[in-house]
C-alpha positions as CSV (number, residue, x, y, z in Angstrom):
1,X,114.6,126.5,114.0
2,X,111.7,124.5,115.2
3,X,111.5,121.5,114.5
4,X,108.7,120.0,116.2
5,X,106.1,120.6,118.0
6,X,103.8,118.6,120.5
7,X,100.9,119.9,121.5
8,X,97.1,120.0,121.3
9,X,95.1,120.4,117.7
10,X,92.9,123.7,118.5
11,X,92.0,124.6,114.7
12,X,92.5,122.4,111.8
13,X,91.7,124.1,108.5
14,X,92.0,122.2,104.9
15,X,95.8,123.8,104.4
16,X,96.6,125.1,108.1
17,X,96.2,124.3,111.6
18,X,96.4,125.9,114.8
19,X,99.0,123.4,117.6
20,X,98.1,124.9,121.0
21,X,102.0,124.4,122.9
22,X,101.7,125.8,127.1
23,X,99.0,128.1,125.7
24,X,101.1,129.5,122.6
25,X,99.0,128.4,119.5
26,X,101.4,127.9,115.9
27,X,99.9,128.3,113.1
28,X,101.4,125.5,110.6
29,X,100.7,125.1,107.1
30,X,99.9,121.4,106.0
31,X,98.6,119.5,103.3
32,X,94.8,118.3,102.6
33,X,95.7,115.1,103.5
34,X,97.6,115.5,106.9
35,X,94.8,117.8,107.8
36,X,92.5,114.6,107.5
37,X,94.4,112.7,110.3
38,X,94.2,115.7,112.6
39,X,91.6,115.6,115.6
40,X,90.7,119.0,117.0
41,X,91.0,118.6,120.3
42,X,93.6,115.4,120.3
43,X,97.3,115.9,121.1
44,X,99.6,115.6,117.9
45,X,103.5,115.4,117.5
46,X,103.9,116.6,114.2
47,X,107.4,117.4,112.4
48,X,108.2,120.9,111.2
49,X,110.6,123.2,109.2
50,X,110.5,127.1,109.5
51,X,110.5,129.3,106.1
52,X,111.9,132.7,107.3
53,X,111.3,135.5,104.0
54,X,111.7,139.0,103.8
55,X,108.1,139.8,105.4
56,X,107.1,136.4,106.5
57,X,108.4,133.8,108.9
58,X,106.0,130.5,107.3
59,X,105.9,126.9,109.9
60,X,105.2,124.2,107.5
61,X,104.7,120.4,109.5
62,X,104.7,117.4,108.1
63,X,102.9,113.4,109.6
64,X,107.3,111.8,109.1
65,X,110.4,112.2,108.5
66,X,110.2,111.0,104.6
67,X,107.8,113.8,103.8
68,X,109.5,116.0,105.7
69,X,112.9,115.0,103.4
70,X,110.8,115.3,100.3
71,X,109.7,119.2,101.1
72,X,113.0,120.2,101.9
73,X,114.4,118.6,98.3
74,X,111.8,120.1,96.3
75,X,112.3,123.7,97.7
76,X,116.3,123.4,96.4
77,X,114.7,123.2,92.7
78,X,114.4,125.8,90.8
79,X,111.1,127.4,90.2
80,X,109.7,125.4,93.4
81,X,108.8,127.4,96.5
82,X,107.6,126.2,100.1
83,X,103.6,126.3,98.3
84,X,104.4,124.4,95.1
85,X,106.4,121.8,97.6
86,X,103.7,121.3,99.9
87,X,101.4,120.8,97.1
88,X,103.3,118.2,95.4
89,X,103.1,116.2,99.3
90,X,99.6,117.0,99.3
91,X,98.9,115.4,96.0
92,X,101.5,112.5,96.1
93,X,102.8,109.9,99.0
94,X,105.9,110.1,99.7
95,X,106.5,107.0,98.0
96,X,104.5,108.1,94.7
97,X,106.9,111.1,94.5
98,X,110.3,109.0,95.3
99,X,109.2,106.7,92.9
100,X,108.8,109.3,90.5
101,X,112.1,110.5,90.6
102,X,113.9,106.8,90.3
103,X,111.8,106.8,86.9
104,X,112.2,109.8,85.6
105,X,108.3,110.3,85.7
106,X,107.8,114.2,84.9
107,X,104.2,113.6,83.8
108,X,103.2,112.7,87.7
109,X,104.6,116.2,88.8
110,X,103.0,118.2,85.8
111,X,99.6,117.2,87.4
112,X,100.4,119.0,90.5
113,X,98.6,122.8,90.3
114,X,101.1,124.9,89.9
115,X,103.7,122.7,88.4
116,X,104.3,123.2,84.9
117,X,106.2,121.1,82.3
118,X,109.6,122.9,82.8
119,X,109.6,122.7,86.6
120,X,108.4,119.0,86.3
121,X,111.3,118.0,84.2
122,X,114.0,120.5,86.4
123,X,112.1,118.3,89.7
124,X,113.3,114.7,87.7
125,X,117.1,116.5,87.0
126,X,118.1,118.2,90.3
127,X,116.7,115.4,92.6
128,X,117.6,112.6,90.4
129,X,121.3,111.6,92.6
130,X,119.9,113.5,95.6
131,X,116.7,111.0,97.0
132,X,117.7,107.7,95.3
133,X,116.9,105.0,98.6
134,X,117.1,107.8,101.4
135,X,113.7,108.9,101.3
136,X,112.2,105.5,100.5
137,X,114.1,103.5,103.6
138,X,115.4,106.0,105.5
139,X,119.2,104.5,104.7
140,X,121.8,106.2,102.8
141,X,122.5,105.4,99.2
142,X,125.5,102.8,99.6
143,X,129.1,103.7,97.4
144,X,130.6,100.4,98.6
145,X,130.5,97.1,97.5
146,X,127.9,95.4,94.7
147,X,126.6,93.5,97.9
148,X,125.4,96.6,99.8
149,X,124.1,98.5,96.6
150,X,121.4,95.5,96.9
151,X,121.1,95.3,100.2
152,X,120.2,99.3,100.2
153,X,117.7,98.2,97.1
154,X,116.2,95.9,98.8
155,X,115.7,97.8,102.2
156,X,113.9,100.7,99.6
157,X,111.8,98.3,98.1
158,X,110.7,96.5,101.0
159,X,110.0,100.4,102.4
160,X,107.9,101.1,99.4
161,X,105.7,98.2,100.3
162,X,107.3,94.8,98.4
163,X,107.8,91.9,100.3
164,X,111.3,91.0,100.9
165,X,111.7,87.7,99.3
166,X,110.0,89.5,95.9
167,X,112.7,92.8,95.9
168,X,115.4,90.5,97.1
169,X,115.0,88.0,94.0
170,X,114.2,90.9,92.1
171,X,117.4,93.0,92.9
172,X,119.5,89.8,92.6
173,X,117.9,88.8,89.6
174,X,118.7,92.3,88.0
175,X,121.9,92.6,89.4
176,X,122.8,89.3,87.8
177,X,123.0,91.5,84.4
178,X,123.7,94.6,86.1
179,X,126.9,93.7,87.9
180,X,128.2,97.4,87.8
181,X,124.9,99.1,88.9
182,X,124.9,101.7,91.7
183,X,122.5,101.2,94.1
184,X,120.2,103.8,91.9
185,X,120.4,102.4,88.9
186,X,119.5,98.7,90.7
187,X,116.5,100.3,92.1
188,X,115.2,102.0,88.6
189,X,115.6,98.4,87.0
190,X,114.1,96.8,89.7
191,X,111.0,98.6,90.0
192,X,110.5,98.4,86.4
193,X,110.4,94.6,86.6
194,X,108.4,94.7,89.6
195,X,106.1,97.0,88.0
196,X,104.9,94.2,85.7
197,X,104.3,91.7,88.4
198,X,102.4,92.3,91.8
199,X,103.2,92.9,95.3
């Protein structure tokens, strides 16, 4: 597996570039919009993930870890391939798609090429318990106390771009009526009540 690589930036096409390693160039496949923050030239660490098929080995890299997550969920779902995956990353932020998920949001994936209403809705049902605040934060989704399902909310809102004070009255605030929420269920009411404010 390779899982990295660091390197110079030789070629940089829309959905592909070219990471010169000691002289070995890689070709990696990449979305539109990682291929915008690529220099030709520059050095580059970039994360990656090898597809291996019957008559194709395919390196896909990624700009972090959280989109990195999110292409490696979306190729366990039925009807979603490495392509359609990378797509979905090249059309939404990690955030955008994670968020989509938590509110059971189909429509946001059906606008994806390639992504039609059944894969859209199988996207909302197989990653629904799977993402919940590990791609937003970069923490595992808590099973212990009340306490720590809000402190993992919080933590996922603040990674999505809140300000803590805001998520952490928000969380409480919701939790207040919610006593029994898991940590994904806080974070789906939470960002609904956010959503009518401003961050």
């Amino acid at each position: 597996m390779i899982a990295s690589l660091r390197g110079t930036v030789s070629i940089a096409h829309e959905n592909s570039c070219v990471i010169d390693v000691s002289g070995v160039g890689y070709l990696v496949a990449i979305t539109t919009s990682h291929k915008s923050s690529l220099i030709v030239g520059e050095s580059v660490t970039m994360l990656t993930t090898l597809i291996v098929r019957e008559d194709s080995m395919t390196l896909f890299g990624f700009e972090n870890p959280e989109s990195l997550e999110l292409f490696e969920a979306f190729i366990t779902v039925s009807g979603v391939g490495p392509r359609s995956a990378l797509a979905i990353l090249g059309h939404l932020t990690p955030a955008e798609a994670f968020m989509a998920v938590v509110n059971e949001d189909d429509a946001v994936f059906r606008k994806v090429t390639g992504i039609g209403p059944k894969t859209a809705k199988l996207i909302i049902v197989q990653l629904a318990g799977k993402l919940s605040a590990i791609t937003a934060a970069g923490v595992p989704k808590s099973a212990g106390s009340a306490r720590d399902a809000a402190e993992t909310v919080v933590v996922a809102l603040v990674g999505l771009g809140w300000v803590e004070r805001t998520a952490r009255e928000t969380v409480d605030s919701v939790q207040s009526e919610q006593s029994e929420a898991t940590a994904a269920t806080l974070l789906r009411l939470a960002l609904a009540a956010l959503s009518k404010g401003t961050k």
